[in-house]
PyMOL Python script that loads the backbone (N, CA, C, O; Angstrom):
from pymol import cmd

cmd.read_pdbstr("""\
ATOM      1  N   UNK A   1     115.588-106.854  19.057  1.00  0.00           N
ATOM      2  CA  UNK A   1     114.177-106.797  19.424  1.00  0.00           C
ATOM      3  C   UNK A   1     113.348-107.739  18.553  1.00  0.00           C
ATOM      4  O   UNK A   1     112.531-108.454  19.133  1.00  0.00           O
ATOM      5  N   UNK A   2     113.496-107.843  16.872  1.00  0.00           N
ATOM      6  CA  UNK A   2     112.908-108.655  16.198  1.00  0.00           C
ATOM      7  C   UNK A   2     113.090-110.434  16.625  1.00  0.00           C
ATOM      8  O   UNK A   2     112.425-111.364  16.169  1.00  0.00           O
ATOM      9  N   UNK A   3     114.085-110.489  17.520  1.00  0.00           N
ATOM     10  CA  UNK A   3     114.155-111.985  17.797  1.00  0.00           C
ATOM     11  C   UNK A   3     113.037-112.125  18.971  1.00  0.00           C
ATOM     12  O   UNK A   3     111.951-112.649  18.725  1.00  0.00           O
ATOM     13  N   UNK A   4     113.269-111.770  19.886  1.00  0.00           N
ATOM     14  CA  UNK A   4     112.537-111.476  21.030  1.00  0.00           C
ATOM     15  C   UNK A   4     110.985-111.338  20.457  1.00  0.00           C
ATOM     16  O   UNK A   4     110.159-111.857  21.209  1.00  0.00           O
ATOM     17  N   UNK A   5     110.552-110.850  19.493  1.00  0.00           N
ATOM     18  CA  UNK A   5     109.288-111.174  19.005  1.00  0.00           C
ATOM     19  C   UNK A   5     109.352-112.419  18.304  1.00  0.00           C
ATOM     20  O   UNK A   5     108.632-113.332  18.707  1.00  0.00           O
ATOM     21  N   UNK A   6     110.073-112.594  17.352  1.00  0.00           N
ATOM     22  CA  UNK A   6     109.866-113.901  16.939  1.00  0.00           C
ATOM     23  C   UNK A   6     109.705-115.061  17.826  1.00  0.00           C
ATOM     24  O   UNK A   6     108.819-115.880  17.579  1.00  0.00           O
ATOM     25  N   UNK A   7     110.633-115.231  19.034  1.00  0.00           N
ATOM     26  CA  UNK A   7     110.626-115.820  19.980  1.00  0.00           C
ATOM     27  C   UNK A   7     109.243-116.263  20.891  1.00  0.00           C
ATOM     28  O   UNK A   7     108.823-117.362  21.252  1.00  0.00           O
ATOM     29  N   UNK A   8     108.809-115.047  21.057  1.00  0.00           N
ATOM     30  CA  UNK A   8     107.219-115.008  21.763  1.00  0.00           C
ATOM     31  C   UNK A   8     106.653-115.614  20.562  1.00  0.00           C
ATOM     32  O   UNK A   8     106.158-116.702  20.857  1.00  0.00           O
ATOM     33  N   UNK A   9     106.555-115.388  19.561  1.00  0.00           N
ATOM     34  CA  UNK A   9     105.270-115.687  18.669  1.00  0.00           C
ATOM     35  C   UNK A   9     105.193-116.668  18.335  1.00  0.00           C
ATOM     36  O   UNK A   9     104.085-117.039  17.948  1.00  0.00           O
ATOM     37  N   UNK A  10     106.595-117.832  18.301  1.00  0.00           N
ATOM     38  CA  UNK A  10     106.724-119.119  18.465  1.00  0.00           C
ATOM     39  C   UNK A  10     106.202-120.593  19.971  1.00  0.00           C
ATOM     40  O   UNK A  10     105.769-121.745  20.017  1.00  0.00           O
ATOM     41  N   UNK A  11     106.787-119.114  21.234  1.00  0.00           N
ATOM     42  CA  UNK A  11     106.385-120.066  22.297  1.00  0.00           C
ATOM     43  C   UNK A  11     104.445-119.767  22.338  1.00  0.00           C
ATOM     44  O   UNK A  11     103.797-120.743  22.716  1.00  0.00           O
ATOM     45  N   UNK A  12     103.711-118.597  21.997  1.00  0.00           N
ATOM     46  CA  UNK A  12     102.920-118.530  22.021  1.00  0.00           C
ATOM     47  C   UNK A  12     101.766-119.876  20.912  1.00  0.00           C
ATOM     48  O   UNK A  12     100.762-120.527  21.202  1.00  0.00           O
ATOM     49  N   UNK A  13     102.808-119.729  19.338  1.00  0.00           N
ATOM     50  CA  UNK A  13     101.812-120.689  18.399  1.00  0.00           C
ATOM     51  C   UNK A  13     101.849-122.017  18.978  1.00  0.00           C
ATOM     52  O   UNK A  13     100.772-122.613  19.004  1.00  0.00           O
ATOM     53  N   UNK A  14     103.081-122.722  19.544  1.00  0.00           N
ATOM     54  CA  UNK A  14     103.369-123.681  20.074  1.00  0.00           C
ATOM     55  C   UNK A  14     102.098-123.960  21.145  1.00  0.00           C
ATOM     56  O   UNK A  14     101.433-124.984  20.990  1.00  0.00           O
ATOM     57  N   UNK A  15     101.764-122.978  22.290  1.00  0.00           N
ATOM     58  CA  UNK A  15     101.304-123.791  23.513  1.00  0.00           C
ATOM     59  C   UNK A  15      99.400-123.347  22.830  1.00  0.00           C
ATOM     60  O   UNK A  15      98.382-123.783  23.369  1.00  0.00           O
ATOM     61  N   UNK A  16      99.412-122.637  21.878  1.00  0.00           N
ATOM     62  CA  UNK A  16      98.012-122.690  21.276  1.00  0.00           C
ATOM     63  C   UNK A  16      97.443-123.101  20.517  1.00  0.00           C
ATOM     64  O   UNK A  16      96.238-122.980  20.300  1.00  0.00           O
ATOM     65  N   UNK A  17      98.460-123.843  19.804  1.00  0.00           N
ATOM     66  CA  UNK A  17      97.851-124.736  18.385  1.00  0.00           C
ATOM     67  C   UNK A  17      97.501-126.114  18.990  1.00  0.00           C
ATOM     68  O   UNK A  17      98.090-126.609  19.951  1.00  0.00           O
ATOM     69  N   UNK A  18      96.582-126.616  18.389  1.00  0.00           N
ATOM     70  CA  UNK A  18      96.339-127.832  18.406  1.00  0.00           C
ATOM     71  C   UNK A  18      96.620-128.748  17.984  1.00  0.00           C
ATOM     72  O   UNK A  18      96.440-128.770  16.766  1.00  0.00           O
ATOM     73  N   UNK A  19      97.249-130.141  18.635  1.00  0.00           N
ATOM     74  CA  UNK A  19      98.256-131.005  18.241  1.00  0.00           C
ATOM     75  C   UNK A  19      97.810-131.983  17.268  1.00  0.00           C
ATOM     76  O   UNK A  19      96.971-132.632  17.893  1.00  0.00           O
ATOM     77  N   UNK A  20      97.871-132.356  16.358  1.00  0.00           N
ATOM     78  CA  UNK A  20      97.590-133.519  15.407  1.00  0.00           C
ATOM     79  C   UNK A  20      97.214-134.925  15.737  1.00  0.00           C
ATOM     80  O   UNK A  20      96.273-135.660  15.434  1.00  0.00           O
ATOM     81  N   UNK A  21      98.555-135.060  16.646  1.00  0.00           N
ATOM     82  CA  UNK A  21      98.847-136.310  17.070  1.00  0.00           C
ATOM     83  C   UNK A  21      98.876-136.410  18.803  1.00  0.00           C
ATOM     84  O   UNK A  21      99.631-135.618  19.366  1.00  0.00           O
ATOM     85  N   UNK A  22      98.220-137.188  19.500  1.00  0.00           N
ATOM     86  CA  UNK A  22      98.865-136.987  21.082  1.00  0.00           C
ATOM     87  C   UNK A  22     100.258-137.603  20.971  1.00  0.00           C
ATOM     88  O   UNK A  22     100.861-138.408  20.261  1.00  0.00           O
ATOM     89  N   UNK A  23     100.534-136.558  22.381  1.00  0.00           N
ATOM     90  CA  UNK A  23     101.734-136.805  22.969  1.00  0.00           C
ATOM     91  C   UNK A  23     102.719-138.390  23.172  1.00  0.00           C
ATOM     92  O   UNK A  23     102.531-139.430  22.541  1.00  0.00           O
ATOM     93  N   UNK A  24     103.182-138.279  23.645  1.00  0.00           N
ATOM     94  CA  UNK A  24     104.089-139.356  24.564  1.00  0.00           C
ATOM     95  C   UNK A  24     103.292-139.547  25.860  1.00  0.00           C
ATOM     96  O   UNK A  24     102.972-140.670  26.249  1.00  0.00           O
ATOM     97  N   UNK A  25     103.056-138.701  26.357  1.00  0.00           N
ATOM     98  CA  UNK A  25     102.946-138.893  27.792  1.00  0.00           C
ATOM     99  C   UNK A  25     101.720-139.463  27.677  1.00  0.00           C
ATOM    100  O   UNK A  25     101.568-140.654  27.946  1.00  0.00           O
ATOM    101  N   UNK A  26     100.575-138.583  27.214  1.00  0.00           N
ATOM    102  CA  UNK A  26      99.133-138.851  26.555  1.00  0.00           C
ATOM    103  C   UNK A  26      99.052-140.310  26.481  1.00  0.00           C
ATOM    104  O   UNK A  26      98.508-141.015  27.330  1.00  0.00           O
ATOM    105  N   UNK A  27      99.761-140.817  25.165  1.00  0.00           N
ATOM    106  CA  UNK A  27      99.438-142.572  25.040  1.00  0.00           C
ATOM    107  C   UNK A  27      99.960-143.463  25.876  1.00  0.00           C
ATOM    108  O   UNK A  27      99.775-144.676  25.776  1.00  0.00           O
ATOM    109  N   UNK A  28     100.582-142.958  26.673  1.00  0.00           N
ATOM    110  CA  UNK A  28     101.354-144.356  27.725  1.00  0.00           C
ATOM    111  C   UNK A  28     100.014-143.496  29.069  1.00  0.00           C
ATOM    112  O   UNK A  28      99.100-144.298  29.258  1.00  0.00           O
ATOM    113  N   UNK A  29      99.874-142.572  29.645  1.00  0.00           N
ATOM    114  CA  UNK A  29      98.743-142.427  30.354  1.00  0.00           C
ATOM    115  C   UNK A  29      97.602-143.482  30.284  1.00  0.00           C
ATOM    116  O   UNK A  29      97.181-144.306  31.095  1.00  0.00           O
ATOM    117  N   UNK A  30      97.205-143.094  28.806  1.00  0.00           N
ATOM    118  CA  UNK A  30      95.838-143.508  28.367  1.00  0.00           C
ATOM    119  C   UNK A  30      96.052-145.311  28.572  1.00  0.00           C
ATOM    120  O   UNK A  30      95.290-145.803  29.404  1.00  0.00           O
ATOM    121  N   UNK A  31      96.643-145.902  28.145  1.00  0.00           N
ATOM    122  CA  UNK A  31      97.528-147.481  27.986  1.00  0.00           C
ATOM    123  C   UNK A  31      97.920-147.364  29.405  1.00  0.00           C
ATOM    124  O   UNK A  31      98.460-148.471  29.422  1.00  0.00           O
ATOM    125  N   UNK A  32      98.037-147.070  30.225  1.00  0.00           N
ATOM    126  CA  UNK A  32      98.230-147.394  31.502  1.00  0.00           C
ATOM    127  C   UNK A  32      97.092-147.880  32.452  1.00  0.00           C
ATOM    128  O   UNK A  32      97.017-148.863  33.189  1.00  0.00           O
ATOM    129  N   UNK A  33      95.949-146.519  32.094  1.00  0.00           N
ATOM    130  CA  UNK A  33      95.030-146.342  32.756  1.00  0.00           C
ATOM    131  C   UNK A  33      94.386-147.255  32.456  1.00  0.00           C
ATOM    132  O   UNK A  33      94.007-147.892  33.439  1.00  0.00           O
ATOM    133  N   UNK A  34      93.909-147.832  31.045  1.00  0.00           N
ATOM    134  CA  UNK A  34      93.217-149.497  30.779  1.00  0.00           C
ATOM    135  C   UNK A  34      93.410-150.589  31.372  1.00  0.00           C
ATOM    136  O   UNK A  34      92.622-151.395  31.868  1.00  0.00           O
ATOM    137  N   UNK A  35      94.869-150.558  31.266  1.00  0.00           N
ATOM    138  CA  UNK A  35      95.792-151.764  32.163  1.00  0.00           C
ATOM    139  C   UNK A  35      95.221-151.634  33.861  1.00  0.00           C
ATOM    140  O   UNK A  35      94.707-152.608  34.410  1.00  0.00           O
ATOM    141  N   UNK A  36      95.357-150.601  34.412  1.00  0.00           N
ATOM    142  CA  UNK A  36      94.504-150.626  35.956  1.00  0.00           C
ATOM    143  C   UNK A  36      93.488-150.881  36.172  1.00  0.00           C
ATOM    144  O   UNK A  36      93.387-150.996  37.394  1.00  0.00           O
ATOM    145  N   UNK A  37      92.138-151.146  35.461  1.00  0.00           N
ATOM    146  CA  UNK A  37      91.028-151.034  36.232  1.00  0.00           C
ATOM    147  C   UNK A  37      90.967-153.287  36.039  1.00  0.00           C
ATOM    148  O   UNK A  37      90.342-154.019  36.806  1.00  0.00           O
ATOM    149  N   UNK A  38      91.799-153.752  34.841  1.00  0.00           N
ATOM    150  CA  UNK A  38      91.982-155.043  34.700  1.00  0.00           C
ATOM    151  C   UNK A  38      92.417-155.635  36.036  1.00  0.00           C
ATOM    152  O   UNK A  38      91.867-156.430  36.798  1.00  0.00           O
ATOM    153  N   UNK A  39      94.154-154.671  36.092  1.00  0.00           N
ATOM    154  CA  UNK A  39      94.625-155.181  36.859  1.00  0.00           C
ATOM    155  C   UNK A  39      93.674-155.892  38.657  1.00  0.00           C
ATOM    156  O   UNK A  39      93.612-156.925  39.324  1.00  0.00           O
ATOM    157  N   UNK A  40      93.050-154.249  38.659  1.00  0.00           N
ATOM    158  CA  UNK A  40      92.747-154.124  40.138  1.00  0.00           C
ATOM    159  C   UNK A  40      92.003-155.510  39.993  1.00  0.00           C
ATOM    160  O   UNK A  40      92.234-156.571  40.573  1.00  0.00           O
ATOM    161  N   UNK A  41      91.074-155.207  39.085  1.00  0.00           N
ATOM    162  CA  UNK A  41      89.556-156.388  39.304  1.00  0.00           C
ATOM    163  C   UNK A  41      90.057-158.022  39.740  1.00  0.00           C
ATOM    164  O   UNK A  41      89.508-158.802  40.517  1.00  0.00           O
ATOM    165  N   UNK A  42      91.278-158.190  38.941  1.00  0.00           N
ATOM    166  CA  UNK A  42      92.191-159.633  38.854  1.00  0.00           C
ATOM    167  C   UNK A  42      92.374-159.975  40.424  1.00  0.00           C
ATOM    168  O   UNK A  42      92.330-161.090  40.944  1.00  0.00           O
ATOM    169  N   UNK A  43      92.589-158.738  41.034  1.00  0.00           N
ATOM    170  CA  UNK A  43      93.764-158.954  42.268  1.00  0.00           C
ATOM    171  C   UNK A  43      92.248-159.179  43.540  1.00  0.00           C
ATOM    172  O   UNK A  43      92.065-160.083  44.355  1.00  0.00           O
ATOM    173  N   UNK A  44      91.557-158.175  43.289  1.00  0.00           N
ATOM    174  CA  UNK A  44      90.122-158.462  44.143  1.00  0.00           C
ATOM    175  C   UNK A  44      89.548-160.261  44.256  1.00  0.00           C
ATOM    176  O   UNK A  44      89.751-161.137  43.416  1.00  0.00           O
ATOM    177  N   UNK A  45      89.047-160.347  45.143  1.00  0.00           N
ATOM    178  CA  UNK A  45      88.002-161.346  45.328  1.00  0.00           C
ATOM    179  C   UNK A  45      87.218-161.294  44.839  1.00  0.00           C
ATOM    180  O   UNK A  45      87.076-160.248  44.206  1.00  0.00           O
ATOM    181  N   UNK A  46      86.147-162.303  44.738  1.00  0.00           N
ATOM    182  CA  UNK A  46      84.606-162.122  43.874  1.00  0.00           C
ATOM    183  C   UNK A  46      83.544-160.840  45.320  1.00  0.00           C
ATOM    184  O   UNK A  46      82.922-159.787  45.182  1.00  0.00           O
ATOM    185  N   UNK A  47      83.845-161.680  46.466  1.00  0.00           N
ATOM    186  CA  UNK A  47      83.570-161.214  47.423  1.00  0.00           C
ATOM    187  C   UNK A  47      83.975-160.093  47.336  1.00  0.00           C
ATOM    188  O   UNK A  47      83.193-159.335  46.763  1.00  0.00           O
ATOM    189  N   UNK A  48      85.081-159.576  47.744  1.00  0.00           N
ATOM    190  CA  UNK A  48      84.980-157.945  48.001  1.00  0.00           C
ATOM    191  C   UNK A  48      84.795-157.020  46.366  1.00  0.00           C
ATOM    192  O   UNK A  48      84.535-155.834  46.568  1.00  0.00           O
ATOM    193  N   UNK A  49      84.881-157.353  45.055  1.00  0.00           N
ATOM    194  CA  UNK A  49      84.315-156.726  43.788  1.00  0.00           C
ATOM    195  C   UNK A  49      82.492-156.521  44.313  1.00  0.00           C
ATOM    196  O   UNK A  49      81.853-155.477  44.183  1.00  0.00           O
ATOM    197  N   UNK A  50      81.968-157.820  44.902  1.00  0.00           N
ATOM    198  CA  UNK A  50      80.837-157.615  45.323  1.00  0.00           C
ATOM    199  C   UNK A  50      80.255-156.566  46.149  1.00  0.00           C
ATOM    200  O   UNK A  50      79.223-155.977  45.828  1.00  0.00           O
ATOM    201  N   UNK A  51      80.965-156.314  47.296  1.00  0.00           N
ATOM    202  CA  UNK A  51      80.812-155.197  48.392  1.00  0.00           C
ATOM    203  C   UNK A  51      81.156-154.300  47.521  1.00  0.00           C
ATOM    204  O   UNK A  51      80.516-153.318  47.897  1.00  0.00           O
ATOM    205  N   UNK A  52      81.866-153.931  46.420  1.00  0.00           N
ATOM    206  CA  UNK A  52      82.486-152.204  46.000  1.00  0.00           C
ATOM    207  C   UNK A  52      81.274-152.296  45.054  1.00  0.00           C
ATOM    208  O   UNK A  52      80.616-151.269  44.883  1.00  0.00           O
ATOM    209  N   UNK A  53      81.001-153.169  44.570  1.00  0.00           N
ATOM    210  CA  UNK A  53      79.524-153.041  43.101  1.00  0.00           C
ATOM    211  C   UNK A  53      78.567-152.391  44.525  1.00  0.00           C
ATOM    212  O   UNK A  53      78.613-151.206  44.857  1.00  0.00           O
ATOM    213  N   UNK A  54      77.821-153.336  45.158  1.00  0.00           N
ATOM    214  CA  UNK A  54      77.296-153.024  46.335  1.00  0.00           C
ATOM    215  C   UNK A  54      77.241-151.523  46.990  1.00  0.00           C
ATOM    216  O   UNK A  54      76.135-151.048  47.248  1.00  0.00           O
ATOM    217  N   UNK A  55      78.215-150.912  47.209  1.00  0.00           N
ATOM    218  CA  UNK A  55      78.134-150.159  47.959  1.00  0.00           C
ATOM    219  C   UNK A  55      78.062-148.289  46.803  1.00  0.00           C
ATOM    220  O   UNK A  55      77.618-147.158  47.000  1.00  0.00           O
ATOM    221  N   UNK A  56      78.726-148.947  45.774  1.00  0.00           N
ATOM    222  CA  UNK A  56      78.556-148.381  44.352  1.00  0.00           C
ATOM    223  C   UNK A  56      77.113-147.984  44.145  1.00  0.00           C
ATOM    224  O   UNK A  56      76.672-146.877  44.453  1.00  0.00           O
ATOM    225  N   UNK A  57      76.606-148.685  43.755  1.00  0.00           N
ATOM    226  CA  UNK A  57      74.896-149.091  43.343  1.00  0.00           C
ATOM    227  C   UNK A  57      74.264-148.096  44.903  1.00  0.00           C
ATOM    228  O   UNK A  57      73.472-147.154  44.885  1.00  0.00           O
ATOM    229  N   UNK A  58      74.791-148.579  45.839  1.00  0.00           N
ATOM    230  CA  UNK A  58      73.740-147.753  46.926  1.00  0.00           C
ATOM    231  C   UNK A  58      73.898-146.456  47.288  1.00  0.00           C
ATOM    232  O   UNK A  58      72.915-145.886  47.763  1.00  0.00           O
ATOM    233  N   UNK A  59      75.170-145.716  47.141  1.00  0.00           N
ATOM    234  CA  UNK A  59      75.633-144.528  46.508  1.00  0.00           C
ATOM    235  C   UNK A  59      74.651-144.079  45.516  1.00  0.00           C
ATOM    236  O   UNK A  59      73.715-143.347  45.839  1.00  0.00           O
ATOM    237  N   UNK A  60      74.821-144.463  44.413  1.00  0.00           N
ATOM    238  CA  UNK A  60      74.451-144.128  42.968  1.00  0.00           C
ATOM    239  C   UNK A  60      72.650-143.795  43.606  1.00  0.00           C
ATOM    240  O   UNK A  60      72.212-142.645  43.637  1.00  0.00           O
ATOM    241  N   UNK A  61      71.862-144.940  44.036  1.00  0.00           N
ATOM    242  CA  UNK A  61      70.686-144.670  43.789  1.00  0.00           C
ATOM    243  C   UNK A  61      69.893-144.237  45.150  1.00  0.00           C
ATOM    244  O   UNK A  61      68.686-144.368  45.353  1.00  0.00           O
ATOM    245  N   UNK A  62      70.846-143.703  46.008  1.00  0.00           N
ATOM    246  CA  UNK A  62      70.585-143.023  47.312  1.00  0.00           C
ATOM    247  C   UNK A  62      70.233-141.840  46.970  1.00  0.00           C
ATOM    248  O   UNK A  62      70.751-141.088  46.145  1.00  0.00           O
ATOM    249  N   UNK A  63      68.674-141.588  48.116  1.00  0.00           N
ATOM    250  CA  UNK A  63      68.283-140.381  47.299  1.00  0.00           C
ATOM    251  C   UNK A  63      68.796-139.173  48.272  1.00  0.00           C
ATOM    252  O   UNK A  63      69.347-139.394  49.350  1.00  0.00           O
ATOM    253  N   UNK A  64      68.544-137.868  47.751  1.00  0.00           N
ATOM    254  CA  UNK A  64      69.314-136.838  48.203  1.00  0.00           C
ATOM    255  C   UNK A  64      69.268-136.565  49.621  1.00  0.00           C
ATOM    256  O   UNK A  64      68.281-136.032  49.113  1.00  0.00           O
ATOM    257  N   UNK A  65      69.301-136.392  50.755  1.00  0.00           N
ATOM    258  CA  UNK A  65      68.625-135.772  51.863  1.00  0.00           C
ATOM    259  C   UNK A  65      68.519-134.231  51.932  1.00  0.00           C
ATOM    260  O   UNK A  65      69.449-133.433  52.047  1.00  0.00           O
ATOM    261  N   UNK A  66      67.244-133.986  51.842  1.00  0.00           N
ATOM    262  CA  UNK A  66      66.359-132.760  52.048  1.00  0.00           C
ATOM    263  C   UNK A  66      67.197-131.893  53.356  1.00  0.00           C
ATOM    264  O   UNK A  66      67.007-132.298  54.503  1.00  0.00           O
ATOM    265  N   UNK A  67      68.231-130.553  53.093  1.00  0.00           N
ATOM    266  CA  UNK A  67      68.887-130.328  53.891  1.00  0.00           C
ATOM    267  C   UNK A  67      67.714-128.551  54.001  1.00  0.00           C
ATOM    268  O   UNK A  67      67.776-127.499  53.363  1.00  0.00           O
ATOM    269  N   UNK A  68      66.684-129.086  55.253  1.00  0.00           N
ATOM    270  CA  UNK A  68      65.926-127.721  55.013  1.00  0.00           C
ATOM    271  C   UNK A  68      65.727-127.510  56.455  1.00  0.00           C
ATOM    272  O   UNK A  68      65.138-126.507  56.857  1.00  0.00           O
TER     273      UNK A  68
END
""", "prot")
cmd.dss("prot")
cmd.show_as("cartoon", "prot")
cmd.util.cbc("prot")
cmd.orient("prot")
């Protein structure tokens, strides 16, 4: 029985403590996700980056419609 507690009280400190350092997965995520927004912009036209800023911006400052 004393293992079986020890056991819990380990998987429990484990998934509740807070990690020092990130992960593996964490830094190649994070380093991935930088690498994409480069990539995309490279592969776009000036023209169509224009239409997504464009249509971005008119989103953003479109005002609400009054649903009454």
């Amino acid at each position: 029985m004393a293992d079986l507690n020890r056991m819990a009280h380990r998987i429990v400190r484990q998934a509740t403590e807070p990690r020092d350092e990130p992960t593996a997965a964490q830094v190649n995520g994070r380093n991935d996700g930088l690498k994409g927004g480069k990539a995309r912009a490279e592969k776009l036209s000036a023209k169509k980056r224009s239409e997504i800023a464009r249509a971005a911006a008119q989103k953003r400052w479109a005002k609400p419609s009054s649903a009454s």
